[in-house]
N, C-alpha and C positions, 0 to 999 in steps of 0.2 A: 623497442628495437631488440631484436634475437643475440644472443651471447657468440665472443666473437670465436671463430672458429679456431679449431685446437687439432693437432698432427700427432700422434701418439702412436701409429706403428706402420712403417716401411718395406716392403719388400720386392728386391732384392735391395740391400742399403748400397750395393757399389756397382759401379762398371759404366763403359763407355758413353762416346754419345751414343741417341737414340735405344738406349737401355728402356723394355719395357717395365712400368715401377707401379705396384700398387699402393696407394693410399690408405690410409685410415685414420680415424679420427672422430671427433665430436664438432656438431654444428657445421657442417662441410658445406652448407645450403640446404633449401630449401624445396628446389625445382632447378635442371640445368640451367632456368634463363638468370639464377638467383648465384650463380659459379660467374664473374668477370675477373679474377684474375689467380694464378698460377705460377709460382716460380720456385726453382728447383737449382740451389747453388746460385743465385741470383740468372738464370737465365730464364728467361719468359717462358713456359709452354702450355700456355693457355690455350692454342688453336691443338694442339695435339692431346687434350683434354676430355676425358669420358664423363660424365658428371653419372655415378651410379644409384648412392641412395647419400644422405645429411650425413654418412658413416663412411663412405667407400668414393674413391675417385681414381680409377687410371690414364697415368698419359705416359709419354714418351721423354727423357732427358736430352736437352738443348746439348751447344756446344761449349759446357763448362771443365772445370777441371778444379778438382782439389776436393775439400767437405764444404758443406753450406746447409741453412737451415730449408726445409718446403715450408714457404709462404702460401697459404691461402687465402685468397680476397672474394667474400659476398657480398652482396648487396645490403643484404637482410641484416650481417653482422660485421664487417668493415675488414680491415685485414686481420688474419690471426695468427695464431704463434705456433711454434714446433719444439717438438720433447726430443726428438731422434733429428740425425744428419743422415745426408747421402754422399759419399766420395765417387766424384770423378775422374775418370785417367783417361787416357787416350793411348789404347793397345797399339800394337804393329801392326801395319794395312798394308799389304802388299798389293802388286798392281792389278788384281784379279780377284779381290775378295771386298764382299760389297760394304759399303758405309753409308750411316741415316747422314753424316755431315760431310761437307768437303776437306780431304785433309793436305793439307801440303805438303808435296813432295819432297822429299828430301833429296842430295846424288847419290845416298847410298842406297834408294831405292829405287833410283832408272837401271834400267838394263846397263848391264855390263857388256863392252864389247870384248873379245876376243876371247880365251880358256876360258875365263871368269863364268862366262854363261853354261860352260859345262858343269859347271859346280852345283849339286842337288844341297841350296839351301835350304830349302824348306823343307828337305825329310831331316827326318830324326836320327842324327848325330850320336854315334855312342863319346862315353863319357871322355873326354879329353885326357885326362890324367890317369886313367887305363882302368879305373877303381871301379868296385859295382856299387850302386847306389839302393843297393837295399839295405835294410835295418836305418834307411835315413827320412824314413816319412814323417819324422818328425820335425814341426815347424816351426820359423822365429814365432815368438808373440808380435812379435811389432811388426808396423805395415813397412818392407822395404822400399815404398816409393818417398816414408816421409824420413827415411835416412838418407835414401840417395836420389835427392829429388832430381838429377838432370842425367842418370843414368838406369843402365837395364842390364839384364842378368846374361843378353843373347850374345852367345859369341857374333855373330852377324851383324852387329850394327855397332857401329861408331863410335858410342857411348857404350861398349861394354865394359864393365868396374866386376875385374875377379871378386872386392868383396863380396859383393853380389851374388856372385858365384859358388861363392861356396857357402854362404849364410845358404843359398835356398838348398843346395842340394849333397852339402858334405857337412853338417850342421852339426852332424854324432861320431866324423871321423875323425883317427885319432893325430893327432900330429905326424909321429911314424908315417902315418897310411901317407898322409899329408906328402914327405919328404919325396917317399915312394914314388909318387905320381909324379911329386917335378921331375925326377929323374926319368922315369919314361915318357914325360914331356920333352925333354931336349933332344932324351936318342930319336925321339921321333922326327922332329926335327932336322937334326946330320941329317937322317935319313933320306927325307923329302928334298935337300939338296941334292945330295948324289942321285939321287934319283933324274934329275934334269939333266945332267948332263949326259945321262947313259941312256937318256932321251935322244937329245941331240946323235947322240953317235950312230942310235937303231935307226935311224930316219933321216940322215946323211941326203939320200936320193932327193927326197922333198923337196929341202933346204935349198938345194941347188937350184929346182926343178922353179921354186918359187924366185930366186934370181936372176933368172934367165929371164923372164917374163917381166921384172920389173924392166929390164936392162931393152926389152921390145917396147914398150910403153914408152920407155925414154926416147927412143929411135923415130917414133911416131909423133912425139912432142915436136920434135926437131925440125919432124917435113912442114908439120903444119905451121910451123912458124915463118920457114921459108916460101910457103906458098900463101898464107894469110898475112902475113906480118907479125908483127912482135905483140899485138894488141888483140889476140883472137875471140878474148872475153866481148869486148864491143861489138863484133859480129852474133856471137851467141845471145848476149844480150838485144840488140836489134831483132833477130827473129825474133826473141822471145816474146816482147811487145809486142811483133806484129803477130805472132798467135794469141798475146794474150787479147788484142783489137779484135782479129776476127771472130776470137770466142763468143767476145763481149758482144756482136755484131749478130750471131746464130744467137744466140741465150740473152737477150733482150727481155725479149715478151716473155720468157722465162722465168727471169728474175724478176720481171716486174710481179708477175703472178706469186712468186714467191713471196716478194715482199710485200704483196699485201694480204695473202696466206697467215703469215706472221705475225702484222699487224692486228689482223681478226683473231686470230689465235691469241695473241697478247689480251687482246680485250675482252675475249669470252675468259678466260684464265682472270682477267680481273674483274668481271663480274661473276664467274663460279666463288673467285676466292674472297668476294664482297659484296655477296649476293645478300645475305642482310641488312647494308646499308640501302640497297638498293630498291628491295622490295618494302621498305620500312614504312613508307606513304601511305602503302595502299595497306600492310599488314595492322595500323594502328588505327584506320577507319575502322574496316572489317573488325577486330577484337574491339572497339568505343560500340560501334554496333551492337556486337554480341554480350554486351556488357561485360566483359572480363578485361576490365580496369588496372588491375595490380599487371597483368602480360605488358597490358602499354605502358606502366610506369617503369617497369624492369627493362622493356625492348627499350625506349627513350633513352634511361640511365644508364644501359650499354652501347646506346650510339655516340652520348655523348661523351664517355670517358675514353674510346677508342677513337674517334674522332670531332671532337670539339676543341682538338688545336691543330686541328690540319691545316695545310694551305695550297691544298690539291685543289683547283675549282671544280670540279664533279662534285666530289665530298661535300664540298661548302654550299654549291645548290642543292644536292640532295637533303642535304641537312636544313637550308631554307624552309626548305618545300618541308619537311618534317617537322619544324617550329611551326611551319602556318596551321598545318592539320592541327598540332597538338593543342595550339591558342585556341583552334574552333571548338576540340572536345573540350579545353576548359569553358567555353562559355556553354554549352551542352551541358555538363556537370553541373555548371552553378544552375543552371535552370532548374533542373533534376531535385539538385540539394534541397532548392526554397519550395518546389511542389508538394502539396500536401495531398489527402493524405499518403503517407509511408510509413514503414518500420523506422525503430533509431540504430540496428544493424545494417538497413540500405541504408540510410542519412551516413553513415560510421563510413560506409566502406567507401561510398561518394565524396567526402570530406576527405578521406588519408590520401582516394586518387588526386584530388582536386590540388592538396597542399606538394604533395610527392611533384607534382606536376610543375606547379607554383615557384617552388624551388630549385627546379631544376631548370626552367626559364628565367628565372632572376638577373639584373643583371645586364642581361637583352634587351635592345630595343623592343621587341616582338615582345617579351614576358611582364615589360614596366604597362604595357596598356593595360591590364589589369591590377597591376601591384596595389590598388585602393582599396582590394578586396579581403573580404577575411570570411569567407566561407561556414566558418564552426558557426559566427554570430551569426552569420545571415540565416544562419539553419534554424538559430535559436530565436531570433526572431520571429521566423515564417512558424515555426511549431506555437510560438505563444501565440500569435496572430490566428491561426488557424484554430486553435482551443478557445479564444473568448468568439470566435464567430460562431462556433459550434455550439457552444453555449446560449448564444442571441437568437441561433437559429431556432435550437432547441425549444425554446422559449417563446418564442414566436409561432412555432408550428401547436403547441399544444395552449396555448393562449387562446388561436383564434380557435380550435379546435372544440376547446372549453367555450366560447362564446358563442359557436352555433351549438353546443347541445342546449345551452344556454335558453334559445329563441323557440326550442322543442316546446310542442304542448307536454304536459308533465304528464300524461299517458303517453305520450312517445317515449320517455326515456325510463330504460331498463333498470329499476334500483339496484340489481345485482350486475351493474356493468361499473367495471373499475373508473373513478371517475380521473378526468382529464390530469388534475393537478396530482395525482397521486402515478401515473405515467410518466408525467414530467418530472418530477423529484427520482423516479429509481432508471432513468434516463441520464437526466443530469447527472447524478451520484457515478452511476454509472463511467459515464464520458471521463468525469474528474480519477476515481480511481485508476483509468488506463492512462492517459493523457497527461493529466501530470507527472506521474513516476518517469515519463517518456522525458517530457520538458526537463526534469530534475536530473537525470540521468545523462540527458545532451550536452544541460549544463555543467554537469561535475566531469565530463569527459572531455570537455575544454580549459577546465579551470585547473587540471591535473597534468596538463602537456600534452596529452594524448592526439588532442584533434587539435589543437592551436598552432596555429601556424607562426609568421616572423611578428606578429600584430600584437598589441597589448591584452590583457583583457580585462573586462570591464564588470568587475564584481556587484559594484551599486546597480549599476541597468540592470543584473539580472535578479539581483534581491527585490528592487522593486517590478519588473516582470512577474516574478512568483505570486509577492505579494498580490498586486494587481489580480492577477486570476485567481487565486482564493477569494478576494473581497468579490471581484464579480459572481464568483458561482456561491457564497454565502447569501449575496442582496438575490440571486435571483430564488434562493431557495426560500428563502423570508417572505418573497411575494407571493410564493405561490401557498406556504405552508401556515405562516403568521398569518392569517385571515380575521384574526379578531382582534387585533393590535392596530396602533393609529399610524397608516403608515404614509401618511402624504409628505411627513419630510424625507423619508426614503422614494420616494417617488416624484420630488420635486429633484434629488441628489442624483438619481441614477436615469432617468428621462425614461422610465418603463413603468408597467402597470399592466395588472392583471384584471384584467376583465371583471369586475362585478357581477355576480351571478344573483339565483333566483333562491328565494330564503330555500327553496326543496334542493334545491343544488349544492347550497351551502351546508344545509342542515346532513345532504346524503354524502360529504366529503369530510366530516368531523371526525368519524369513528375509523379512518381511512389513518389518521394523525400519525399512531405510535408505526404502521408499516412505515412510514413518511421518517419518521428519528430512527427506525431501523435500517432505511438503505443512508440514512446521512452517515449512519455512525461504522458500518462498514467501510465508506470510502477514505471516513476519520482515521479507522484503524490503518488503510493501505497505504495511506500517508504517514503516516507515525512512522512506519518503518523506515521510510526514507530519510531521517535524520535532517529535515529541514530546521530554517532557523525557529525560533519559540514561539516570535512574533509569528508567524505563517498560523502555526497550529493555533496558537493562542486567538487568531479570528475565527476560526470553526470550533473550537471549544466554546467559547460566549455563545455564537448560534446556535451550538446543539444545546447546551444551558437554557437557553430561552424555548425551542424546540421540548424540550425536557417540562419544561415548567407550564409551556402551553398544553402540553399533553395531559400533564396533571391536572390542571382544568380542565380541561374534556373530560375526563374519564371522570371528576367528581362532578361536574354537569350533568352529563349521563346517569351518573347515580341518585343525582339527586332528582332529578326527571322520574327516575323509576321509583324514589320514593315519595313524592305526591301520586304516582298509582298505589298507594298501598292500600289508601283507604278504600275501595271499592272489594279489596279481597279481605278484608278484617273480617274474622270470624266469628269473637267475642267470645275466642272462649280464652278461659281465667288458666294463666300456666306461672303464673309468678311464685314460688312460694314464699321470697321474703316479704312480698308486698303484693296480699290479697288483694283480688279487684284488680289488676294490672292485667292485660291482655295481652298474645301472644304478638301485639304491633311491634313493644320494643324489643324482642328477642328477633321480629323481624327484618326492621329497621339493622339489627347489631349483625347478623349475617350480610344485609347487603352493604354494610361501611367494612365489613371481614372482607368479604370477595374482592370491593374496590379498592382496599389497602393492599390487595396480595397482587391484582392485577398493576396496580400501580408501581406495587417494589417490581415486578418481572417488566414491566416496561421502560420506566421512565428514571423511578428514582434512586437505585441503586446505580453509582457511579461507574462507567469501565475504564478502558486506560484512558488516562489523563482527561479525566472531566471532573468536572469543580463539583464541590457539595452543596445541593440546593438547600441546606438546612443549616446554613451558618446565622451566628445570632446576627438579628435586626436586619435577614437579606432580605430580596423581593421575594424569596421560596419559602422562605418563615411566613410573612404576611401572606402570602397566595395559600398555605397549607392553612392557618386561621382562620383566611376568608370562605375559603371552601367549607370549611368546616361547619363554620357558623351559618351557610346556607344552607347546609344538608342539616343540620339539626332545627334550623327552622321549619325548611321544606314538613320534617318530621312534625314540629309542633303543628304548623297549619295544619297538619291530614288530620289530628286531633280533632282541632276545633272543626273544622270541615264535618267530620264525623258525629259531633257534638250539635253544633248550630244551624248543619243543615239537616240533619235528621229533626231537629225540632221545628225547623218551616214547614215539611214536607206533611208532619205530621198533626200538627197543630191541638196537642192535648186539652180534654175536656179538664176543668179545673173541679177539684173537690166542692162539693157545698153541702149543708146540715140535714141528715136524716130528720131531722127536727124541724124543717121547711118544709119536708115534703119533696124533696128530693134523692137519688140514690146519693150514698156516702163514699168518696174514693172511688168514686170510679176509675176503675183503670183505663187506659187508652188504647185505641184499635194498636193491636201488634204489627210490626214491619215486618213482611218475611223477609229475610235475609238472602243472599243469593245462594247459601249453603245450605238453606232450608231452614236455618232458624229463632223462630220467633223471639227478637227483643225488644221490648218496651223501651219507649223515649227516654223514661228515668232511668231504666240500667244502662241505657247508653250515654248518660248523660254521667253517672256514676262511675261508668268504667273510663271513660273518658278524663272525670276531676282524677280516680287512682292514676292513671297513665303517667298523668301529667306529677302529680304529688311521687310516685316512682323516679319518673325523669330528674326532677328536682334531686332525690333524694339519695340515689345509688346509680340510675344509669348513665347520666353525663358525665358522674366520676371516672365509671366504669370504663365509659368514652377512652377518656385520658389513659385511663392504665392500657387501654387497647393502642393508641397509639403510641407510646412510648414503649411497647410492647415491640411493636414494628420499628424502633429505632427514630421514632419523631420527637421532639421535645414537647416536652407538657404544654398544650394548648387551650392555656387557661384565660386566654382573653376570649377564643372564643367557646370555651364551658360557658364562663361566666356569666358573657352576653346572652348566653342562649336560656342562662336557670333565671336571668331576668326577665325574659321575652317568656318563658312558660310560668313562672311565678305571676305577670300580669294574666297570663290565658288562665290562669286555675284561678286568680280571683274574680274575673267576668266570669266564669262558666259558672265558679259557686256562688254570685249574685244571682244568674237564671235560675240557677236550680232552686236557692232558696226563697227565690221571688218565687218561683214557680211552685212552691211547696208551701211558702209561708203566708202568702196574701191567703189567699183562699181559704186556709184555717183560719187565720187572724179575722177576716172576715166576715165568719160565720158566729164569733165570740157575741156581738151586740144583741145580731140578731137569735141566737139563740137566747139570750139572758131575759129579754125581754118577752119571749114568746107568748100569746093570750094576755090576761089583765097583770102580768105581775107587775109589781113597783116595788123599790126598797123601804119606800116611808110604811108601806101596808104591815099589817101584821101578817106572820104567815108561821105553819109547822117549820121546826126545825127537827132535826135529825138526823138528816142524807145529805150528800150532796147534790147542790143544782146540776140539772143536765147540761148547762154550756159546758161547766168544769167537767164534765163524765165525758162527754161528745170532744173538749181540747184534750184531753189525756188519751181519748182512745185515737185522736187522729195521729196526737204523737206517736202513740204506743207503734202506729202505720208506718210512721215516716220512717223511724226507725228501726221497724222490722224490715225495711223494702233498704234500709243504708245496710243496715246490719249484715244482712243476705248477700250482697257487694262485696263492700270494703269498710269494714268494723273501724277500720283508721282516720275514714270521714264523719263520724260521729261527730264529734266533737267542733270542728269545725261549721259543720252544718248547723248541727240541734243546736248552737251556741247562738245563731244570727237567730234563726225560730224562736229561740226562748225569749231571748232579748224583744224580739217583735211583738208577742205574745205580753211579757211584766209592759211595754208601753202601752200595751192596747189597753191593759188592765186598769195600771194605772188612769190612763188617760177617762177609762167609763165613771172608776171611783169618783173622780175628783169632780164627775160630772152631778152625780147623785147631791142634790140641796142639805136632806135629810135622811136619815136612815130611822127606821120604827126597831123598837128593841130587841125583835127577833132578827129583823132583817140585818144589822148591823154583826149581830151572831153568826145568822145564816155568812154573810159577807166575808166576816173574818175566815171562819171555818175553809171557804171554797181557796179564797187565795193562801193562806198560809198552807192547806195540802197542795195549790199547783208548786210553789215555793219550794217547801219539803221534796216534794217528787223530782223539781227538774234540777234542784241543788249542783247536781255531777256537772252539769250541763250550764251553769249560770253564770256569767261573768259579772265584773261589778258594778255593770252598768244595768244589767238585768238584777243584780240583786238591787241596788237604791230602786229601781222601779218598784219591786214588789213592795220594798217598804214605802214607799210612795203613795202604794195605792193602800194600803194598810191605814195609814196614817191620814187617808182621805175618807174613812168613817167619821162619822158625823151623827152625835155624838161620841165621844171615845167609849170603847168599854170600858165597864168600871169592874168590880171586881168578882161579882156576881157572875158575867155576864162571860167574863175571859173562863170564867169555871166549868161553867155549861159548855163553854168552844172547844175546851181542848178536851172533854167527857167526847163531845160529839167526834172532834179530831180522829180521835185514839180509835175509838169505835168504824169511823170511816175508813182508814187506814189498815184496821183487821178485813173488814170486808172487801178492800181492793189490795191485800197485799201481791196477788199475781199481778193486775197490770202495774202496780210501783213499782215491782221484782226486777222489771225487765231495763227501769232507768238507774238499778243500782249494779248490774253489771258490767264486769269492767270490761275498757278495751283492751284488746290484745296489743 
């Protein structure tokens, strides 16, 4: 409602009736039709009213008298108040000077008969008292009508009060002057008597002339009485009837015409002068038509405080007939209100007509047929109603839309075309962002008085309204976006469901995701502003949570997809420096978990306003960030073994066997070109593959950790853990191939070289060198471990360690076979295993060392002491002439 209006300055502040008076002030209206009432000294002059601008208003002054406040009455602002007064008087009217009111006559303003009418009253009089009235322009302070309130200053009228007199116009003369003036007020006086009689004397003739004449008049009376009778009035009254019959007799059809001249004339005058109420029917169609709603509630609210307490019958039909139109535009309005879609400025301004309206029918038979209504709600209703259909619509048009691409051959549909459900989410998001603010807004504009009419209102219906359409446009966004979640109890709860696509459908709508949490979290934010309740937000924060988290599995799906290609682009070449033999895989592998950590904080996991933290201990985002993890590091170790296991199918290496048979020795294996152009052997791949792996173990899973806690993740040490156990088994299957594959086939060759042509232990034979099996095992070692060495110096140990051990069993296992030994052969015997002993020492665990003394102690007979003499002569001797290839197993590992 507008502030009520306020009168602060007057001009002119006094004089008669119909005094033209300017207005001024604050708040004065709006628009002329927003001006209904006007009083000036309490007299009405609202028909005599200019309505200029909210500032300015001229009209004419009623027929008051005295001071009083100017009342102003709006619509807009109710009656208002006044800073300033206006005084009224009512001057002297004489019978020819015009007046806005009627004034009543006084006898001292009818004509005078006889001298009197020669008297020039109305010229200007010199001063009575003989005095001149200059040096007296100065004035009382005070108003003399409210010292002599029933008198006036004019010698001429009735009520002249000398005080009067001389306040206004001797004010600064001095007493003296004063005495003065009485005195030639009195000679004045004598004077004017003697004057009369010296009248009568000059005019003597007259006098007579005028008595003569009465004295014929009397003479005349006399006849007529004798000749009429004593009653001669009865006769003059007689004619006069009969003139006044025959008049009436000619002037018949006259007067009749006159008088209904009159009566037309009376009626066009009372429809000129109420021609508003008149035309009111047809001017509140016409504006309901033209949509200018607030005219009709203003033209109504002026009909009815001017006449809604008449008891004229015109008035009361016309005003009828103005209630029935108005009932019709209210049910025209409610229509209007509940039709969707609109603005909530059109719903606003249909709703203040509709109530405006409302209440100013109240009351009325005509106004109770609606009285059950409450317009703001039904607004609020049709808006909620029209948002979740919008929503089903929504939903249903790009559902079935996504089910015939769906039906496409998968050469019919375009991979670079936006797919259905990723339309539908910035659609929906969309609608939500405009549409609710709209709904929240309708609602707080009724819940504030604004738009609420006499009716209650109903806070819980519309909390759960709100609610309501948030959970609908959440479940529908879940169907469309949750695609890898179990959602058949949501779709048993909400009776919808999205179409099942085709895995190419599905697989081309994943990477689609975070656009998908980007238009949710937009419409998140345009709600936030709205100050809704916590619960409301608090439903779209859980879903964008869950959104968030599925997205993060995508994008470490994706990653981890792209890391089982890795293996086809491994280049093999060695870039580790702390951990030789390591290939340029895990530095590759560490860029793409970099890229999908940074893509993921700019996506998904960094929080914005009011969204939860996926990384709270023991939540579903802890366990999801783990599990990912531990699939991409897997993902990683399989491209290992992949790289390892199926490089050795593909290639199917020739196994070493004994120059000593009569075959080549080490043969190396046909080379794989690489797709980079180059050539690696199945051993160095099988080598770089055990380093990879023994790196991963050793520094890069850590590494892992400190990368993610880098990025603000917490140390994800369940899944390191799992993962350095899942490669700890891969490194020891791949170092079983390897060493099977390097071990048997020297071990192998050991019998059958020992045996080679007729030898036997029991025989005698030269001693002084070593047997060639022992020259033929040393030098194959001397191979394995130039071809480890070349690699990764770090696998040493590991390796040579199963080989040695294989090698003291095989040993072992020949000695114990031997029945008897002849006395060089027990020497020769000794001599060969205590140098292999000696030489692989670095290399021998104590399971290969019991071997070797195993087989030591499986000579037959023992040496005695002779016999140990000449062995360790021969030893020593053997040991100078191989000390380069010894050399090479007393070098340390790095």
């Amino acid at each position: 409602m507008a502030p009520q209006p306020v009168v602060t300055g007057l001009s002119p502040k006094e004089g008669p009736p119909g005094t033209r008076v300017t207005i001024r002030g604050e708040f004065l209206g709006t628009r002329a039709q927003d001006l209904i009432g006007l009083k000036i000294c309490g007299s009405d002059c609202l028909l005599s009213a200019e309505w200029k601008s909210d500032k300015k208003i001229i009209a004419r002054t009623g027929p008051a008298k005295g001071k009083g406040d100017i009342i102003v009455t709006t619509l807009s602002g109710g009656v208002g108040t006044s800073t300033v007064q206006f005084r009224a008087y009512h001057e002297t009217i004489g019978p020819l000077k015009e007046s806005a009111v009627w004034i009543e006559e006084s006898p001292s303003q009818n004509f005078a008969w006889g001298r009197r009418t020669l008297t020039q009253s109305g010229l200007t009089q010199e001063d009575p008292l003989g005095l001149s009235i200059e040096g007296n322009e100065q004035k009382i302070p005070e108003d003399l009508r409210d010292l002599f309130p029933d008198a006036c200053g004019d010698l001429a009228q009735e009520h002249f009060s000398p005080a009067w007199f001389l306040l206004e116009n001797h004010l600064a003369t001095s007493f003296e002057d004063l005495k003065a003036g009485l005195a030639y007020l009195k000679r004045k006086v004598e004077s004017q008597k003697e004057g009369q009689l010296s009248f009568l004397k000059s005019n003597a003739g007259s006098v007579i002339d005028q008595l003569d004449t009465l004295m014929n008049i009397r003479d005349k009376l006399q006849e007529d009485i004798q000749l009429h009778g004593n009653e001669p009035l009865n006769v003059l009254e007689e004619s006069i009837e009969n003139s006044i019959s025959e008049s009436q007799k000619i002037f018949t059809d006259v007067l009749v015409r006159k008088e209904k001249a009159d009566s037309t004339r009376s009626v066009l005058f009372a429809l000129s002068r109420h021609k508003f109420l008149f035309c009111l029917p047809n001017s509140v169609d016409r504006r309901a038509k033209a949509g200018e709603y607030d005219i009709v509630v203003n033209d109504y609210s002026r009909a009815k405080n001017l006449f809604g307490k008449t008891e004229i019958p015109i008035f009361r039909r016309v005003l009828e007939e103005v209630d029935q139109r108005i009932l019709s535009i209210r049910r025209q309005l409610h229509e209007k209100v509940v039709k969707m879609p609109q603005s909530v400025e059109q719903q606003k301004k249909l709703i203040k007509a509709l109530t405006s309206l409302e209440l100013q029918q109240s009351g009325t038979p005509i106004g109770d047929r609606l009285r059950n209504t409450d317009p703001a709600w039904d607004a609020i209703e049709a808006r909620a109603k029209y948002l979740e259909s919008t929503f089903r619509q929504t939903f249903d048009q790009h559902a079935n839309k996504d089910a015939a691409g769906t039906q496409e051959k998968p050469k019919a549909r375009d991979p670079s075309h936006t797919p259905a459900r990723v339309n539908f989410c910035e659609e929906i998001c969309d609608i939500a962002a405009s549409q609710l603010p709209d709904l929240w807004r309708l609602g707080q504009l009724y819940f504030t008085g604004e738009l609420r009419g006499p009716h209650d209102p109903k806070p819980g219906d519309f909390k759960r309204m709100i609610l309501n359409a948030i959970e609908k446009f959440c479940v529908y966004l879940r169907l469309a976006i949750l695609i890898a979640g179990d959602q058949r109890a949501l779709r048993q709860s909400s009776g919808l469901a999205w179409p099942i696509g085709s895995a190419s459908s599905t697989h081309q709508f994943l990477p689609w995701i975070p656009q998908c949490l980007r238009y949710t979290r937009i419409a998140y934010a345009t709600l936030i502003t709205l100050d809704l309740p916590s619960e409301a937000l608090d439903i779209i924060q859980k879903l964008i949570d869950e959104v968030r988290l599925f997205s993060f599995s995508i994008i470490f799906k994706r990653a981890t997809d792209r890391c089982k290609k890795l293996g086809p682009q491994e280049s093999w070449e060695l870039g580790v420096e702390d951990y030789p033999g390591a290939t340029l895989l895990p530095s590759a592998v560490e860029s793409l978990l970099l890229e999908t950590l940074e893509e993921v904080n700019s996506v998904c996991m960094q929080p914005e306003v009011r969204e939860g933290n996926l990384l709270e201990p023991q939540s579903d985002g802890q366990r999801e960030v783990s599990q990912r993890l531990q699939e991409f590091l897997s993902a990683f170790s399989g491209v290992i073994e992949e790289l390892a296991f199926h490089s050795h199918d593909e290639e199917t290496p020739t196994h070493n066997v004994s120059q000593l048979l009569g075959f080549p020795n080490a043969q190396q294996p046909d080379s794989v070109a690489h797709s980079g152009g180059a050539a690696v052997t199945w051993e160095q791949r099988m080598l770089c593959c055990l380093a990879n792996y023994a790196y991963c173990n050793k520094s890069f899973f850590p590494h892992i950790g400190d990368i993610f806690v880098r990025f603000g993740y917490p140390l994800p040490t369940l899944a390191i853990e799992t993962s350095r156990y899942t490669v700890n088994q891969l490194f020891t299957n791949l170092l079983e191939e390897y060493v099977e594959h390097k071990g048997d086939p020297l071990v192998g060759t050991i019998e059958p070289s020992m045996y080679l042509g007729p030898f036997q232990w029991d025989h005698e034979m030269e001693i002084g060198q070593l047997r060639p099996y022992a020259h033929e095992c040393c030098d194959n070692l001397i191979g394995v471990y130039s071809e480890i060495y070349s690699i990764s110096p770090a696998l040493l140990r590991p390796i040579l360690e199963s080989i040695v051990q294989t090698i003291s069993e095989e040993l072992a296992r020949l000695m114990s076979c031997v029945q008897r030994f002849s006395y060089t052969g027990a020497i020769q015997a000794h001599v060969d295993i205590r140098l292999l002993r000696d030489a692989l020492e670095c290399y021998s665990n104590e399971t290969a060392k019991n071997y070797f003394l195993e087989a030591l102690e499986a000579i037959n007979p023992p040496l005695n002491g002779e016999q140990k003499r000449k062995a360790d002569e021969i030893l020593e001797r053997v040991k100078r002439n191989m000390r380069l290839q010894l050399l090479c197993f007393s070098v340390k590992e790095p």
